[in-house]
N, C-alpha and C positions, 0 to 999 in steps of 0.2 A: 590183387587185380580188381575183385570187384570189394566194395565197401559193405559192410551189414546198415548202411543209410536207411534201406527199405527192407528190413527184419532180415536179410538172407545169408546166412553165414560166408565169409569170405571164403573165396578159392584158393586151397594150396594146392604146390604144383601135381600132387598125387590125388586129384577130386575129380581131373579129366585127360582125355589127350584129344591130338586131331586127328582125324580121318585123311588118307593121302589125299580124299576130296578138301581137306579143307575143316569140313564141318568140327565141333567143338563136342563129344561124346563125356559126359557125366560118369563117372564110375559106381559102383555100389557102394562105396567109402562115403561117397559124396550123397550120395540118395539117404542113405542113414543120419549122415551130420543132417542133412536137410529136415528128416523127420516126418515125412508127409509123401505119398504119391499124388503126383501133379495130372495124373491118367492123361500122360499124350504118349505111351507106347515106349516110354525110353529102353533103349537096348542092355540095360545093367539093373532095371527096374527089382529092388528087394521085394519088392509087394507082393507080386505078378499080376499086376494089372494086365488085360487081356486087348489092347486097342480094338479088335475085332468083334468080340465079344460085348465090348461093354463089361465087364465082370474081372473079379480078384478070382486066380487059378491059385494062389498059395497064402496062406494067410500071415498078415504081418508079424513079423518078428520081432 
């Protein structure tokens, strides 16, 4: 779907799904191949980055 053109591993179909809204939800599969918390609050976040907080609640794996 998307290319690694701009460093970012390509998506297979088990990296996300949609929301009945629509929206495009990243998996924790996908957060790990990525390698890095991006801290905008993602809902499968391995990190635990904290959006509210500002702050990591679990330390990287």
């Amino acid at each position: 779907m998307f290319s690694d053109y701009y460093g970012k591993p390509e998506l297979e179909p088990d990296d996300y799904y949609k929301t009945p809204e629509g929206y495009i939800v990243f998996t924790e599969k996908y957060h790990l191949k990525r390698g890095y918390c991006c801290k905008s609050g993602c809902r499968h976040c391995p990190y635990g980055y904290n959006k509210n907080t500002g702050k990591f609640d679990k330390k990287k794996p």
